[in-house]
N, C-alpha and C positions, 0 to 999 in steps of 0.2 A: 187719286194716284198715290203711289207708296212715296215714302220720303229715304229708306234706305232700302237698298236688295245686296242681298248677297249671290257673288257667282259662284254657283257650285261645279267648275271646270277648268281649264286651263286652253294655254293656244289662241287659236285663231276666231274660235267662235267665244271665246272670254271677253277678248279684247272687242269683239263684232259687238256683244250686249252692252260691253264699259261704255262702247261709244254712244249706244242709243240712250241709254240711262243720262248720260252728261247731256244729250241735246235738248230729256226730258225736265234737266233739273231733277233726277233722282240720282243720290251718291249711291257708288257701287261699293262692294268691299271683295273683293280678290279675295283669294285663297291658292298655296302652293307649295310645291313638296318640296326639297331641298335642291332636287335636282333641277328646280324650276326660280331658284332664290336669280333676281334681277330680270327674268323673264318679261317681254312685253304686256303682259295683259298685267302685271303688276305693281305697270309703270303708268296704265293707262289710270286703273281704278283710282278711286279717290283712300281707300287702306287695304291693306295687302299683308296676310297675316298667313304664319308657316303653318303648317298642321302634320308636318311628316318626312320620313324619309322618301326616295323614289318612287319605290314599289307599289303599283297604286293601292293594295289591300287595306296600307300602314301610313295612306293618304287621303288621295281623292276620293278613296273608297270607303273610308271610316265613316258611317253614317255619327257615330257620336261628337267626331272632334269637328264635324261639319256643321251642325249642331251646335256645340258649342261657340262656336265664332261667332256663328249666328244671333247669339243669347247675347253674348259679351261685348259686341258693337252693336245692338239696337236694332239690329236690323227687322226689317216687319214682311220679307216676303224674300224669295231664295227661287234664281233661274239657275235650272240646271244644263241648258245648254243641250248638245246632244253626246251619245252615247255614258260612259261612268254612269253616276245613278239619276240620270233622265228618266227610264222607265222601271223604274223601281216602285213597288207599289207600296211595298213596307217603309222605306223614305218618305213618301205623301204624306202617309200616317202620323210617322212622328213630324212632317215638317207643322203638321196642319194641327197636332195634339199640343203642340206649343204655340199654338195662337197665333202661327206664321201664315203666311199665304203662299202656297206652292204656284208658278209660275206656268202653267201647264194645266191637262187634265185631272181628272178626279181618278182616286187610287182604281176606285170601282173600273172606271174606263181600259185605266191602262192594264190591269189584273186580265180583262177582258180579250183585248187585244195582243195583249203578251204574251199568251198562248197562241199559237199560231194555230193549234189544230182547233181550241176554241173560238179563236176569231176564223177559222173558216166556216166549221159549222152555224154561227151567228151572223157568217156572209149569207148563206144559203138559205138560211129561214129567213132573212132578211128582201129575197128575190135575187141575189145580185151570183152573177154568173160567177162559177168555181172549178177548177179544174178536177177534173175526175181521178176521184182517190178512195182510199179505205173509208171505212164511216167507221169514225175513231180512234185511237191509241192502236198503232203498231208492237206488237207484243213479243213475237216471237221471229227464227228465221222461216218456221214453216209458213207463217202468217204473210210474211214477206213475199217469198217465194207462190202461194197460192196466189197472190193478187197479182203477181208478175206472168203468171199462165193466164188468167183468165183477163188481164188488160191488154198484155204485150210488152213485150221490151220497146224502146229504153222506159225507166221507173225512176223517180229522185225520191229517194231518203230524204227526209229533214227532223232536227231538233225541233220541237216542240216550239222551246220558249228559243229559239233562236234568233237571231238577226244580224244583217251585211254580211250574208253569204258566209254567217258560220254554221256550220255543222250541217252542209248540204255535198250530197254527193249522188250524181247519176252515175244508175247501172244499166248494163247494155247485156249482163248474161247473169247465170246463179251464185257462177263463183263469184261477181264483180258484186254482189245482191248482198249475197252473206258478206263480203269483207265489208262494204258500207253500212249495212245496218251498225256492225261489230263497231268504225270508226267514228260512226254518228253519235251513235250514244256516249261513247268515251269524249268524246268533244262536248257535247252537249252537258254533260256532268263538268266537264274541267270549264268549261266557258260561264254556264249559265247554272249548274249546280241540281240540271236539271237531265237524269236519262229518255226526259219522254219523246217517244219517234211520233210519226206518222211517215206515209208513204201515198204518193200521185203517181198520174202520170205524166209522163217527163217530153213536154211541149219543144222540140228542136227548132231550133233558129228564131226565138221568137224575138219582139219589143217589148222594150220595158219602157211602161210608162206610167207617170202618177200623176195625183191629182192633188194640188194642193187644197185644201178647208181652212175656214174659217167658221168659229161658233160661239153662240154667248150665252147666257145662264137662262137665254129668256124662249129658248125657242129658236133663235134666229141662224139661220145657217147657209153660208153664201162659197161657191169655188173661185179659188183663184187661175183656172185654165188648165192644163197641163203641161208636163214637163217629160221629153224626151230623155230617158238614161239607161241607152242600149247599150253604148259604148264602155264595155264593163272589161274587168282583170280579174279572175277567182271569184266571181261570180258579188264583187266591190263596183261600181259606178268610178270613172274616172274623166267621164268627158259628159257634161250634161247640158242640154237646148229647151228653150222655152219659146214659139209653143214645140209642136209636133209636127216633123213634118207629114206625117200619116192621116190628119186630120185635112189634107186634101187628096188624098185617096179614096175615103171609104166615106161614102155619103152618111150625115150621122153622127159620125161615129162617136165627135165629142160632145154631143147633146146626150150618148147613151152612156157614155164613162162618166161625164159629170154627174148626168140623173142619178144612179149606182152610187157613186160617194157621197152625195149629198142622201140617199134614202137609206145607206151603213151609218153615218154621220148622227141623225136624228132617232135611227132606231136604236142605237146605242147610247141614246143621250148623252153625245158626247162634247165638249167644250174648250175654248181654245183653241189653237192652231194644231192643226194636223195632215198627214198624208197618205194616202188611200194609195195602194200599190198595184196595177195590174199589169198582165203578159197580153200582149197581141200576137195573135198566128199570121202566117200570112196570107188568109181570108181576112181577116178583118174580127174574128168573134177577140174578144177577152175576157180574162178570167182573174179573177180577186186574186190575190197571193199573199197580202198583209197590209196591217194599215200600223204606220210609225207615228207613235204617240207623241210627240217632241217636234220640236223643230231640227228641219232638214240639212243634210251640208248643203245643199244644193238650192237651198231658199234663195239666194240673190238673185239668180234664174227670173225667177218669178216676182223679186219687187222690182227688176229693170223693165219687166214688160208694163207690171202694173202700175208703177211709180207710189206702192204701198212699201211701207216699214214694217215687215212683218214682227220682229220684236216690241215694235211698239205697242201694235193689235195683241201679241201676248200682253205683254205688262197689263193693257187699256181691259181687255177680256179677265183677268186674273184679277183686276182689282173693281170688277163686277159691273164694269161699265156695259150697255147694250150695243150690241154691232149697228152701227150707224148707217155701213155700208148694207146695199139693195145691189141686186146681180146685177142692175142695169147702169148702177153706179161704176162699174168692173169695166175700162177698159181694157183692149189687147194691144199694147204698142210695139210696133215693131216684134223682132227677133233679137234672144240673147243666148251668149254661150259660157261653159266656164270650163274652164281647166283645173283642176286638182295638181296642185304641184309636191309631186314626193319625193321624199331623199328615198328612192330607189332606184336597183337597176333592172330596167328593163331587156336588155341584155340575158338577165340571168334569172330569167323567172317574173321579172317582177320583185325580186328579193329585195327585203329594206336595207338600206345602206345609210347607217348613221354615220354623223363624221359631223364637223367642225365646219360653219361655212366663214369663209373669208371674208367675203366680198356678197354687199346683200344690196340691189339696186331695183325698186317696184315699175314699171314704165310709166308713161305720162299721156298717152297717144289718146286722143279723142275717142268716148264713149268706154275708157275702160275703168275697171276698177278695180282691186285687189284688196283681201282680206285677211289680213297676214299676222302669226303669232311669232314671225320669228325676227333678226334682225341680224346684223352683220356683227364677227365675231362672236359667237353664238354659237353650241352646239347642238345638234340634235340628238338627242340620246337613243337608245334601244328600249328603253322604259315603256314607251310609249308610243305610239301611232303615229307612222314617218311622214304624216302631211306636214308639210311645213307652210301655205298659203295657196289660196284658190286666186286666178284671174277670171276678169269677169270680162265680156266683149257686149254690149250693146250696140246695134243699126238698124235704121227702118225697116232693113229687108236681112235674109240670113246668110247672102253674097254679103255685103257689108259687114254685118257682124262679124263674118269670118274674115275679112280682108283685116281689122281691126283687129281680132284675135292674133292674127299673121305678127304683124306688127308687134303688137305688145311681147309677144315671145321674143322676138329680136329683139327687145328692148330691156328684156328682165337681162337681169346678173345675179348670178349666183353660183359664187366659186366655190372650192374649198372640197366640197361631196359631189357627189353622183346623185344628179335627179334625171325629172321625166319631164323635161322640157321639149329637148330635140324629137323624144317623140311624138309629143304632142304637134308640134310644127309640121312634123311627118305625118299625121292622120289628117288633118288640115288639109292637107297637097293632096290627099289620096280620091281615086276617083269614085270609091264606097260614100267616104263622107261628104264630097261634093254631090254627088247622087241620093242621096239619105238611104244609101241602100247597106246598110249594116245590121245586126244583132248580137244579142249579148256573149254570143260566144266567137261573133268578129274578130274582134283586136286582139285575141291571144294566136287565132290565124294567122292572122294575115300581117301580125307582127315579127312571129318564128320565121315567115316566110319569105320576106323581102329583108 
């Protein structure tokens, strides 16, 4: 096991690593920009050193000064948490050219997968079901436009190297075709640096669901079940369930998504924790759409059912241990849920709404938990990504877990800013989410609407 890591993140899944590191007896060492000086995960780690102003470029994004910390307190292995440079493959390189140990896949893996239009291709010669798209790089509008006569409207645009529902847009006619292609790539350049399109077609009211993996240096490669996250806003995950409840609908179904991840998984020799991403229609087929190199927001999900650490399995996998775990080791316990809690308004788009909280209070009610980067008298800034902490609801069954979710929202506090609590309370109550009868373009419905 490592004896120092460094967190290359900030927030709530900072603080979520500091704690697993301290339970392991490995010191952590924080890192944070100015705008984050006294911030909880800095409070949690065992040193906690500046490396920048806000702006994550001339921070959390400086592969050198991250780097550098790295060097200058000892440290011997560097978790980058998720999103900032989680799937950077140039990062790998230099973490791993300095004798460090990156905390995750190999550069190879995530280079792979990073491409979205290469990880679909490598789906498909792999066997694993793919949604029907161009075969290749999106080039032009005429390119565009000809796959949209000869599929049918609607068709989704995507960036390339995209991810969490950046630089995706569906189109329903030519005009709607050319303006997407045109915003896609300008996103896709300004987000990830990257103009490449591709272009599918565009699956209406589907489920999202993913598979979580586990892998180790030896071959070994085991699923942790799956994870229901239809309940989305701008095509972002906001309300996530473990298992599914669709895996008691379609005879199957999760022996043929498992098999699928776990045959992308090995054909890509890939290692460490990761997540296999698929759309379910409402027949029952699914279709690959991306596999997330890194660990998930929405992993708690999955160690409440399994009663695993999945940080730890990174650490234990990264520092070249064998996966211990056997599928049959893998129980399913109960049902669990999680809320994403953001300083926005849901009122108005969904828009982030940074502000000052007052009043910071986590609940206490049986079977919950929370994962939280922020704390009372505290701001949230605009810098940065307005989650402020995720609740987590565990119960034998997923009546319970919900009544226990119920609860725990009446229990939180958090004054001061506008978040998405009461809506969360509100989708809860609704008779979609009692029914498991939603998709991912639900909650922006049937939110406008009531």
């Amino acid at each position: 096991m490592f004896e120092k890591v460094l967190i290359a993140n900030r927030g709530e899944i900072a603080v979520r690593i500091a704690r697993t590191c301290a339970r392991l007896g490995v010191k952590s060492v924080a890192v944070y920009s100015e705008a984050d000086e006294h911030a909880l995960h800095t409070e949690i780690a065992d040193e906690a050193i500046c490396i920048g102003p806000a702006a994550v470029a001339k921070s959390y994004l400086d592969i050198e000064k991250v780097l550098a910390v790295a060097a200058n307190t000892n440290c011997d292995a560097i978790h980058p948490g998720y999103g900032l440079l989680s799937e950077s493959a140039p990062f790998i390189d230099q973490v791993e050219a300095m004798g460090l140990k990156f905390i995750g896949p190999s550069a190879a893996a995530v280079s792979l997968m990073g491409d979205k239009l290469e990880a679909r291709a490598f789906a498909a010669r792999s066997g694993v079901p793919i949604v029907p798209g161009l075969d290749g790089e999106l080039h032009s509008d005429e390119e565009a436009l000809q796959f949209a006569a000869d599929c049918g409207y609607p068709v989704l645009v995507k960036a390339a190297a995209g991810g969490g529902g950046i630089g995706m847009k569906v189109a329903r006619t030519d005009k709607q075709l050319i303006k997407a292609v045109a915003q896609c790539r300008r996103r896709g350049e300004s987000a990830f640096g990257s103009g490449k399109l591709y272009i599918e077609r565009y699956i209406e009211n589907p489920r999202h669901v993913e598979i979580q993996v586990l892998a180790d240096d030896h071959g070994n490669a085991v699923h942790l079940y799956e994870r229901e996250c239809s309940i989305q806003r701008r095509h972002q995950k906001v309300i996530e369930e473990a298992p599914s409840v669709l895996m008691t609908r379609f005879d199957g179904l999760r022996e043929r998504m498992t098999e699928a991840a776990l045959a992308l998984v090995k054909a890509a020799k890939y290692t460490n924790a990761g997540t296999v991403e698929f759309i379910v229609d409402a027949s029952g087929q699914f279709h690959f759409i991306e596999m997330n190199t890194r660990l998930q927001v929405e992993h708690p999900v999955t160690e409440m059912i399994t009663g695993l650490d999945l940080v730890e399995w990174q650490l234990k996998l990264a520092a070249g241990e064998p996966l211990s775990l056997r599928q049959s080791d893998i129980a399913l316990n109960g049902h669990a849920i999680e809320c994403r809690l953001y300083a926005e308004n849901p009122e108005q788009s969904f828009l982030p709404a940074p502000g000052h909280i007052q009043h910071y209070q986590e609940p206490t009610g049986e079977g919950l938990r929370t994962d939280s980067g922020v704390k009372a008298d505290w701001n949230v800034t605009p810098y940065y990504d307005p989650m402020m902490a995720k609740l987590i609801a565990h119960g034998a069954t997923r009546t319970q877990a919900t009544k226990r979710m119920r609860v725990g929202l009446e229990q939180l506090v958090i004054s001061g800013l506008t978040h998405n609590a009461a809506m969360h309370a509100a989708v809860l109550k609704s008779d979609a989410f009692t029914g498991g009868e939603f998709h991912t373009s639900w909650l922006e419905q049937w939110y406008t609407s009531n």
